[in-house]
C-alpha positions as CSV (number, residue, x, y, z in Angstrom):
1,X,-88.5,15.8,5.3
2,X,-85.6,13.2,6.1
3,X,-85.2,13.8,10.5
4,X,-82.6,10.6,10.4
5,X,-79.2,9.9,9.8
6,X,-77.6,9.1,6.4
7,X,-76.9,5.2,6.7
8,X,-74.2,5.8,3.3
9,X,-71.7,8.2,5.8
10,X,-73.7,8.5,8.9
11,X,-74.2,12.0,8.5
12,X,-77.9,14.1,9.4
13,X,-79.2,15.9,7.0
14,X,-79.8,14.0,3.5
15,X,-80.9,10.2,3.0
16,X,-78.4,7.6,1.3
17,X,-80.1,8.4,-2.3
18,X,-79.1,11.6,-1.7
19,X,-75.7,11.2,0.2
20,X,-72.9,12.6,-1.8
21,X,-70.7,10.1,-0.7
22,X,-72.1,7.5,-1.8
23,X,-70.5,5.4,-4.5
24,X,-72.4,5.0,-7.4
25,X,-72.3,2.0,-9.8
């Protein structure tokens, strides 16, 4: 399981890959 901080939006719960947020290219 993912314990950090998302580093995309800074938000606990889900890792960048997963951050739905993220802007994909």
């Amino acid at each position: 399981s993912f314990g950090g901080a998302c580093f995309v939006c800074g938000r606990s719960g889900h890792r960048a890959a997963d951050c739905p947020n993220k802007q994909r290219y």
